[in-house]
C-alpha positions in Angstrom: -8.1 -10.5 -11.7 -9.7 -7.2 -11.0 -12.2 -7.2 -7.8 -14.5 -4.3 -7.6 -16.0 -2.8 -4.9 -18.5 0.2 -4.5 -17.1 2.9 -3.3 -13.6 1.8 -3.5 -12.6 4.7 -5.8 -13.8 6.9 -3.8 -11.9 5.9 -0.6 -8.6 5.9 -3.0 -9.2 9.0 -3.6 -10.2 10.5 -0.2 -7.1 8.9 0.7 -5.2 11.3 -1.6 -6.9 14.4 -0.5 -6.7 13.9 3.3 -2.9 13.3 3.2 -2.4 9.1 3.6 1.2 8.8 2.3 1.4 5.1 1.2 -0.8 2.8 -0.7 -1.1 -0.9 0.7 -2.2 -3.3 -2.1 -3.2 -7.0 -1.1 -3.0 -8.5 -4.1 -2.7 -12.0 -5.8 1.3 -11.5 -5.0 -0.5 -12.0 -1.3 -2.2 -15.0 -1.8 0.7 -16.7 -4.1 3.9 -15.8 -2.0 2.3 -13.5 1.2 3.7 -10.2 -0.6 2.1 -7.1 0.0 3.0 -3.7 -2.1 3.5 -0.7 -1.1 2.8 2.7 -2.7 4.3 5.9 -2.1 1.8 8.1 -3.2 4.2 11.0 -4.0 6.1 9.8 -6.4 4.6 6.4 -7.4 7.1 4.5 -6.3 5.8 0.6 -5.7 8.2 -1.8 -4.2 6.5 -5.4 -3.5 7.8 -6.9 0.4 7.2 -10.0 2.3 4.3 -10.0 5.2 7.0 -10.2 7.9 8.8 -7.5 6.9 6.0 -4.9 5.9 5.2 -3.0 9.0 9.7 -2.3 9.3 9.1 -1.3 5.5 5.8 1.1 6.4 7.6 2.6 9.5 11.0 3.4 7.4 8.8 4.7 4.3 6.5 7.4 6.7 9.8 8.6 8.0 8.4 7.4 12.0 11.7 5.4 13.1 13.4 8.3 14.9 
């Protein structure tokens, strides 16, 4: 199911040029089994993680757990 939204290019991409390092997709993996994935806009790599364990996940992937 693809949802579109005005605009919502347009963010993605603005979102590329100012610098946001990951990509959070709510998805049908969301609604099914409350998986989010994650993005790293660098290098594409997607991994799909659990609600509880995303924000550990998003910490660990932007490099802030020092």
């Amino acid at each position: 199911m693809m949802i579109e939204m005005k605009g919502l290019e347009k963010n993605f991409s603005d979102a590329d040029l100012i610098g946001i390092p990951l990509q959070i997709i709510c998805g049908n993996s969301f609604k099914k089994n409350r998986e989010i994935s994650i993005l790293k806009r660098a290098n594409k790599d997607q991994i799909n993680i659990g609600v509880g364990n995303a924000m550990d996940k998003i910490i660990e992937m932007i490099g802030c757990n020092e």
